[in-house]
N, C-alpha and C positions, 0 to 999 in steps of 0.2 A: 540513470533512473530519472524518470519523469516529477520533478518537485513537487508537483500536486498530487502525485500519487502517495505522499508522506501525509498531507493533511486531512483532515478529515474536520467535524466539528471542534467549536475552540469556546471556550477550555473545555478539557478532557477530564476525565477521573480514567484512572486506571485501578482498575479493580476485581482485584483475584479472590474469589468467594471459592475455598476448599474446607472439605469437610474435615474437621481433626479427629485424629485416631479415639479407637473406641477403646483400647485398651483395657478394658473390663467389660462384660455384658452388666446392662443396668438390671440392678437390685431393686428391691422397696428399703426404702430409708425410714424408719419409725417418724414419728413424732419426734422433736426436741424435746429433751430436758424442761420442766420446769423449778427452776429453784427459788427456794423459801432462801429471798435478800430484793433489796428496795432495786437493786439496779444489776444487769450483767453485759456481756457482750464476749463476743468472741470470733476473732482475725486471723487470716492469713498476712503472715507477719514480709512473706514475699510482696505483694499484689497491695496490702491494705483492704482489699476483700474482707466485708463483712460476714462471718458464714450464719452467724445466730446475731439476735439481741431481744433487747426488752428493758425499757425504761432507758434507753440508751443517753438520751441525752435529756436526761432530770440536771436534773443541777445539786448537786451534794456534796455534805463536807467529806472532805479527802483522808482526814486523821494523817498520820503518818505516809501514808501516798504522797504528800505533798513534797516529802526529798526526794520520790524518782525527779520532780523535776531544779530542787539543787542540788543531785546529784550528777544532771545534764549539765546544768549551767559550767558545773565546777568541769568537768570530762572536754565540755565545748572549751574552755577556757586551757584546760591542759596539751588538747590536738593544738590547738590555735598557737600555742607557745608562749602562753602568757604567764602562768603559771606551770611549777614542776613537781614534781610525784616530793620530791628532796628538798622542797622547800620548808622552812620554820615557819611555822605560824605561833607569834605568843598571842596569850590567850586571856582576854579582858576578862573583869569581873562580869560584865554582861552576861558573857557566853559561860562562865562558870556557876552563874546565879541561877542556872534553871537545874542546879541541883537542889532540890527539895530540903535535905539534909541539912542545905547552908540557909536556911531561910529565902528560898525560891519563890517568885511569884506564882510559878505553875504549881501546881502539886501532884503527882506524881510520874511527871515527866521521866521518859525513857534516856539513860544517858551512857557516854562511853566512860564518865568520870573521870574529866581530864581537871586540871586544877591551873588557879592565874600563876600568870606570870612564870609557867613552864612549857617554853616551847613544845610542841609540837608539828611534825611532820605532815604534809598534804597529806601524801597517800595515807597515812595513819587515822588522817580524820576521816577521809573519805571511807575506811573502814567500817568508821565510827558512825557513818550517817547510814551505810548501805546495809549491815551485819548487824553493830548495835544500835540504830535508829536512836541514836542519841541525841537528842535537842540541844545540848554543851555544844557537841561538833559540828552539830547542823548552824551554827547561831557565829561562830566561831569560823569556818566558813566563808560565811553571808559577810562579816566584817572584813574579811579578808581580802574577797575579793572584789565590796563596793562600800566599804567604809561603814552604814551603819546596815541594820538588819530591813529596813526601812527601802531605805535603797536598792539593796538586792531582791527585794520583793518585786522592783521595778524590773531589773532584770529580767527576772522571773515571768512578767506579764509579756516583756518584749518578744520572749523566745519562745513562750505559748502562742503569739501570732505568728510567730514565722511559722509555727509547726500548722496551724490553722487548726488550733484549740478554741473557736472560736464561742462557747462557752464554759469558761475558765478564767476567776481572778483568784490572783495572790496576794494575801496582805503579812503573809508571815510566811518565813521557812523551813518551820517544823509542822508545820500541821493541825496545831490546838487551835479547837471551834472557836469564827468567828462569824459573825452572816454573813460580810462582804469576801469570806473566804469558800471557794466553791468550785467544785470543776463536773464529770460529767465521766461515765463509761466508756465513750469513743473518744474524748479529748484523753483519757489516762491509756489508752488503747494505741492511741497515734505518739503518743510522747516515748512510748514501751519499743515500738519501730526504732524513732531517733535512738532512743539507749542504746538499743541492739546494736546498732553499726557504730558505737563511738568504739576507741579501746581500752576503756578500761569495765564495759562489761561484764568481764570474766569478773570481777568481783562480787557479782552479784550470786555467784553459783558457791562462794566462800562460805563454810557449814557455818565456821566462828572464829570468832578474833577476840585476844587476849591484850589490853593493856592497863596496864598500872597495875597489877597481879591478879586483876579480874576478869577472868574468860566468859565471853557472852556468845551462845549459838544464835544464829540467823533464826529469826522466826519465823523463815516460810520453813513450815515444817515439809514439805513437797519434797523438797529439798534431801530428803533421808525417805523418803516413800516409794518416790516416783525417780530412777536413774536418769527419764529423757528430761526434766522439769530442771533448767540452768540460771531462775530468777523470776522474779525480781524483787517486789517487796511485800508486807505487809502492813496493814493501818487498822486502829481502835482507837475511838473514842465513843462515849456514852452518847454523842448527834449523830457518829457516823457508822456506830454498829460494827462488826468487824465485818475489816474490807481484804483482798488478795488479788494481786495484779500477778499473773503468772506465764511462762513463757516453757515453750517443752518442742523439741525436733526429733522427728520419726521420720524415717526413712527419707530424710534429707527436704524432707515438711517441717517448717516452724508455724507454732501456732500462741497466739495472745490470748490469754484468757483475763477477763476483769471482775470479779466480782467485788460487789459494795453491798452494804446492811445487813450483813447476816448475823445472825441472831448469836453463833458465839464460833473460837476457834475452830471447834471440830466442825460445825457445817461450813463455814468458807474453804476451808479444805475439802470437805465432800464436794463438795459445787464445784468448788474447782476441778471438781477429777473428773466429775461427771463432766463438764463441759470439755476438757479436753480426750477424753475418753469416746466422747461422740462424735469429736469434729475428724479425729486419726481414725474412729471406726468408719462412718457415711460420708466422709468427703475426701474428696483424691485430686492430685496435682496434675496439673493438665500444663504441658511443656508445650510449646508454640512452635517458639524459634527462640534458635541462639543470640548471645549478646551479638556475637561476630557475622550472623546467617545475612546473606546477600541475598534482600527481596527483588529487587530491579533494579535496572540499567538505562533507566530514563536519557532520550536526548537532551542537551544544556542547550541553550542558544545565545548566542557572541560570546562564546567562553573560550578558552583554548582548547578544553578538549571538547568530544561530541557527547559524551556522557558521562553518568558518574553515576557508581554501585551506593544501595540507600541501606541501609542498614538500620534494628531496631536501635533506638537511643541506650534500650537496657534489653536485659532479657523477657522474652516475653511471657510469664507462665502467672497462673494462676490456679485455686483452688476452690474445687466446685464441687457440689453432691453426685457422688457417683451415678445416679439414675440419669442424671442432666451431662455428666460429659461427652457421652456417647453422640448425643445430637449438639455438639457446640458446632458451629462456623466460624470464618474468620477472614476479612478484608484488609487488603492492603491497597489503598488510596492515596495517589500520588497528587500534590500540587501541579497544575500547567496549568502555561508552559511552565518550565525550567529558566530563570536567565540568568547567567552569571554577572558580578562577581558569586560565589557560592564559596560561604566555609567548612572545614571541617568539623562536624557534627552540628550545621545549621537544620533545622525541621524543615523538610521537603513535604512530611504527607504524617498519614497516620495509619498503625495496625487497629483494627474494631474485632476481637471475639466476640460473640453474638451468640444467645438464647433464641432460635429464632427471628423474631423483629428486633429485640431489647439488645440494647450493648451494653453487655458486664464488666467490659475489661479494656481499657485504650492504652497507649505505645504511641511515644511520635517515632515516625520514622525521619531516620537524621540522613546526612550524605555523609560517605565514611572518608573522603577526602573533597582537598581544597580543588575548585575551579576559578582560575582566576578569568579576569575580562578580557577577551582579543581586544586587537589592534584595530585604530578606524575603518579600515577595510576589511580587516576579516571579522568582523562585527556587521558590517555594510549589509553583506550576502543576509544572513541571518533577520536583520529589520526590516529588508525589504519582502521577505519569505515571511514573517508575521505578521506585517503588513497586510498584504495582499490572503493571505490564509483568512484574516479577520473579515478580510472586504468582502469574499465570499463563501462565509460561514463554512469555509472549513476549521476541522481542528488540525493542529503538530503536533 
């Protein structure tokens, strides 16, 4: 074969624009919900897809919200191996002091009712923070795993950037109003994602937990309403109104719901129904490609082999209004050339599903194995072919 008859203009995009399945004839999709509360939002807990919001990123206090994210910290710390489910934690006066009862500085702080100076178990606390939203266990905790409550607030702000809670600060661990304490519907929305995939999750779907002879049910009341609804928490206070972060899978759909400010229990539950009631009703999961689906087979140049299968980095799917999936698109655009060294699951290119002109949804595509670098001569052939491709504007 004639080597110029490989090249063509350089660089290339390689770009496969096919239509994705219509899998439903498009409907009318009402109007959203609107609900009576200062803030809401609601995810595709897959994609991070926004499906609704409103007031999304105010900035408000979090009440009891604020241990979904010591409850991360401690979950990140127990994968990581730093901490274990069987560990003793004794338990300072501090973290005993926000029992009201004992002369508290809080007053009427939610507690699991652990008492000093008698061990306690991780997992028992983490009970205590997810179940009973206990400020004792929450505070007890924070000492635990960064010496004062102070410090662990520090934590706390660290692992909000890494999520890119990019408006969210922490100055406590339970959650009582403070100004500089504040976060946002899409930053408690993105932190509810991380929860999802740690393992100690399933906690969050626990009706109630009993210690010290005092049985406390979970207050996401969802939780006994709704069978697909598996967490996560709830928050009140008289700044922050009552709040409900909630999470529910249908037909193998997860979706995030967040409501903040509503005016008392029963409407954060309503809202939340409603909002998750219309995102499983008018929006539907749109499957791409597989984690493992072989996009192309791009040539490498000076590599050892002549090409390598590109695979998405994840799966590809997302969650969109059924009236809109029927007309999604979707591109897969390769990097060239190719040259090796190449690793296994290095970014070659990127998937784009598309609205039309608009891109909803990106994927890097990765290479699903290693190419390593030929030899100076079988590398030679290859530079001198890119070379000369370059000099007269072809592409390879």
């Amino acid at each position: 074969m004639n080597v110029l008859n490989c090249f063509k203009r350089l660089p290339f995009y390689l770009s496969l624009v096919l239509a994705l399945p219509a899998g439903v004839l498009a409907e009318p999709v009402p109007a959203p919900p609107q609900l009576n509360a200062k803030a809401w939002l609601l995810m595709d807990a897959a994609s991070g897809s926004v499906l609704l919001e409103s007031n999304a990123d105010q900035k408000l206090p979090p009440a009891s919200l604020t241990k979904l994210m010591t409850s991360y910290v401690l979950s990140y710390e127990l994968d990581a191996g730093r901490v274990h489910n069987d560990d003793m934690v004794t338990i300072s006066k501090t973290a005993w002091s926000q029992n009201p009862e004992f002369g508290a500085k809080f007053n009427g702080s939610s507690l699991m009712f652990i008492a000093p100076d008698k061990p306690v178990s991780i997992i028992d606390l983490h009970r205590g923070i997810v179940i009973s939203s206990g400020n004792d266990a929450t505070v007890a905790v924070a000492e635990h795993l960064a010496g004062t409550e102070a410090a662990f607030a520090d934590m706390m702000n660290q692992h909000a950037q890494k999520l890119g809670m990019t408006n969210t600060h922490f100055v406590n661990a339970h959650g009582l109003d403070n100004p500089e304490h504040y976060t946002t519907a899409r930053d408690l929305a993105m932190l509810s994602r991380a929860i999802i995939k740690t393992t100690d999750y399933p906690l969050h779907k626990e009706k109630e937990f009993m210690y010290n002879g005092i049985k406390q049910q979970n207050r996401n009341g969802l939780l006994w309403t709704d069978s697909t609804v598996d967490g996560l928490k709830t928050g009140h206070t008289d700044a922050a109104g009552f709040c409900l972060v909630a999470s529910a899978v249908r037909d193998n759909t997860r979706l995030i719901s967040v409501v903040l400010g509503a005016p008392s229990i029963k409407e954060r539950e309503a809202q939340t129904q409603a909002l998750l009631s219309y995102g499983f009703r008018f929006f539907q999961s749109v499957n791409v490609y597989a984690a493992d689906a072989v996009l192309a087979s791009p040539r490498v140049w000076k590599g050892t082999l002549k090409t390598v299968n590109v695979i998405p980095a994840r799966e590809v799917s997302l969650v969109v209004a059924r009236n809109v999936a029927a007309s999604l698109t979707h591109e897969v655009q390769l990097d060239s050339p190719l040259i090796a060294p190449i690793t296994a699951g290095q970014k070659v290119g990127q998937i784009l599903v598309k609205n039309g002109d608009q891109v909803i949804h990106s994927v890097d595509a990765v290479a699903q194995t290693e190419v390593p670098r030929a030899g100076f001569f079988g590398a030679l052939w290859d530079t001198l072919s890119l070379f000369f491709g370059g000099l007269f504007g072809l592409q390879v």
